[in-house]
N, C-alpha and C positions, 0 to 999 in steps of 0.2 A: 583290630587294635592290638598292637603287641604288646605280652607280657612280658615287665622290667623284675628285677629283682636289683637293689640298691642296697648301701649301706647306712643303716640308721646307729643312734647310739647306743640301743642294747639290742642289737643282731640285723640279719638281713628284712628288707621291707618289701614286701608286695606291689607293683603296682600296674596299671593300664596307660601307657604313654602312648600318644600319638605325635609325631612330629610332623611339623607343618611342611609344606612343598614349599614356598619361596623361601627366598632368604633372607634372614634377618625379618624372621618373625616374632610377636608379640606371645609371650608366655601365660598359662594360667595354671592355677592348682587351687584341687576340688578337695574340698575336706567333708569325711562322712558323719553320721548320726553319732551318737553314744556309744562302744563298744559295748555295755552291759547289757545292752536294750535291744541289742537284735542290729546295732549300726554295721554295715560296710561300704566297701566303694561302690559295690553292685547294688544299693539301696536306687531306687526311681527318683528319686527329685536327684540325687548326687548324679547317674547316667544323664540325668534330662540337662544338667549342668553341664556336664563332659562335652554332649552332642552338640550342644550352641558353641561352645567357644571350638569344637574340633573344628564344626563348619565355618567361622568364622576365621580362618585361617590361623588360629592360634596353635601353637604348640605347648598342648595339654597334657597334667597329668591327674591322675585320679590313683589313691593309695590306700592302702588296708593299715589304719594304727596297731603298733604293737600287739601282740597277744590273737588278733581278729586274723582271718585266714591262715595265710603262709607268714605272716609276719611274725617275727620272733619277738620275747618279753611276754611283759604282763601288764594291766592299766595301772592306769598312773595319776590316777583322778588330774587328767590334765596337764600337770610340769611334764612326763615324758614325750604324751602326747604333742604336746609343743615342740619341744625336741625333736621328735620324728616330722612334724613339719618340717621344722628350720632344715633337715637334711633333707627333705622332697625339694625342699627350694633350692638347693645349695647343688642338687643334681643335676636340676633342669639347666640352671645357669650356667652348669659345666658344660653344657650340651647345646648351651643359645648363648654363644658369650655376647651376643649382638645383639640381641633382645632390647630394639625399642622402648617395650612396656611391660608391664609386669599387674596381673591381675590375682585375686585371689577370692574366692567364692568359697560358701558355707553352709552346711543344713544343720540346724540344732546345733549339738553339742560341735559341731564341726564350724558353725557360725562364731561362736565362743571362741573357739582356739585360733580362727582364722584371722580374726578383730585382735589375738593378742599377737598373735604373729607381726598382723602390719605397722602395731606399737615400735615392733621392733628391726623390719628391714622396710629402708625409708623408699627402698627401688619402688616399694609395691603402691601403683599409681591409681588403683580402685576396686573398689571391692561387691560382693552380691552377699547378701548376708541373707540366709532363709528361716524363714522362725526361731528367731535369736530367743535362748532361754532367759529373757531379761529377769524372770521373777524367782529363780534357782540361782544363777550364776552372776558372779559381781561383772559389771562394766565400766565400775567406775577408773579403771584403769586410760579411758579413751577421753583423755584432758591433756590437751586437744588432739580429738580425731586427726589422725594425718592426710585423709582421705578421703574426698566422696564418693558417695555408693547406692546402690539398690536394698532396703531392706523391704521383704514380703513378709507377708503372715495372714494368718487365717483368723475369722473376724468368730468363729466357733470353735479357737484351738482349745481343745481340754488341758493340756499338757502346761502350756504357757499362757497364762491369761493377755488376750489383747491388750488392756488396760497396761499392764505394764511393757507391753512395746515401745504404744503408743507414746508413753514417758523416757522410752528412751531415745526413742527417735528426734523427737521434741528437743531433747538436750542438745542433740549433735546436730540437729540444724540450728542452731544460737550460735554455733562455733563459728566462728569470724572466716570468710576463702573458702568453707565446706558448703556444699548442695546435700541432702538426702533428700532421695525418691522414696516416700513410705507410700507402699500400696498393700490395703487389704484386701483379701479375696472373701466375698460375702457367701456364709454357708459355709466355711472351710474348716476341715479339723486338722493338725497339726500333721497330721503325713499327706495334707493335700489329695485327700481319697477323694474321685470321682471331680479334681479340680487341677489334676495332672497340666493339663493342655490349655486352660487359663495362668499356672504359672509361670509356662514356656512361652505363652504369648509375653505377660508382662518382663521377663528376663529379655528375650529376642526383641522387644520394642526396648527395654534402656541400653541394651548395647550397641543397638543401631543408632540412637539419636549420641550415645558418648563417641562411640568410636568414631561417627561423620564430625563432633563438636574437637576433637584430637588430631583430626586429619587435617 
């Protein structure tokens, strides 16, 4: 998987690209944990994410926010972080100006930023959201979701309580043309410890039932 180095907006970004072999393929972009918390791109559920949509013939990338690895800055409780999104996005699509579709996937705090992201480029046609911190961080910005998605969580997260997933999930399936797929993983604590290959099954089963339902 070659390493990218791009331009964000306060310095160069880190990232693991892999382009797809056909042509005019389908894009995606992996956002990681917390940067305060130990997040990177090299985080397990964020690889486990890269690995589906690589094989899946997508052309992927996965990036290091600001201040974390090789990437330049410092956090940004989120506005930058955003930021350095919208340029991961803005590189791929320089690089796939023929991209079909446009997917964008999340773990934690990278779920959060990835959900505001697709508030705001409307390309982005679905989404994976991985233990969204619904009980820390506002959602109420997704009125209305522009997008159906996969959201997962662990039904023993310490970090984010179930209960309020659950509540947010709830919402965004009311929203009028939107599906959410909410699946909980029974026994699960919020880095998916020892529940790795149960949440690769459930990502690897919605992407097959969306991408055949697309085709």
């Amino acid at each position: 998987m070659p390493e990218v180095i791009f331009n964000g907006p306060d310095g160069r970004i880190e990232g693991r690209y892999q382009h797809a072999k056909q042509h005019s393929a389908p894009i995606a972009l992996i956002l990681h944990p917390h940067p305060q918390h130990g997040g990177t791109m090299n985080n397990k559920v964020v690889y486990a994410l890269y690995q589906n949509f690589v094989q899946r013939g997508f052309s992927t990338l996965r990036f290091n926010f600001r201040g974390v690895g090789r990437s330049q800055g410092v956090f940004d409780n989120g506005q930058g972080e955003l930021s350095d999104a919208a340029s991961a996005l803005d590189w791929m699509q320089m690089h796939n100006p023929n991209a079909p579709a446009c997917w964008i996937a999340g773990f934690s705090f990278g779920a959060w930023i990835s959900m505001q992201l697709m508030m705001r480029r409307p390309e982005i046609t679905g989404f994976i959201s991985i233990a969204p911190p619904a009980s820390s961080n506002d959602f109420t910005f997704l009125a209305p979701c522009p997008a159906s998605g996969l959201i997962v969580h662990g039904s023993d997260d310490e970090v984010v309580p179930v209960g309020s997933v659950d509540k947010l999930a709830q919402k965004l399936s009311s929203q009028k043309n939107i599906t959410i797929d909410y699946r909980v993983v029974k026994g699960c604590n919020h880095f998916f410890k020892n529940h790795l290959d149960e949440l690769v099954g459930h990502i690897d089963d919605y992407l097959e039932k969306s991408l055949v339902e697309a085709a």
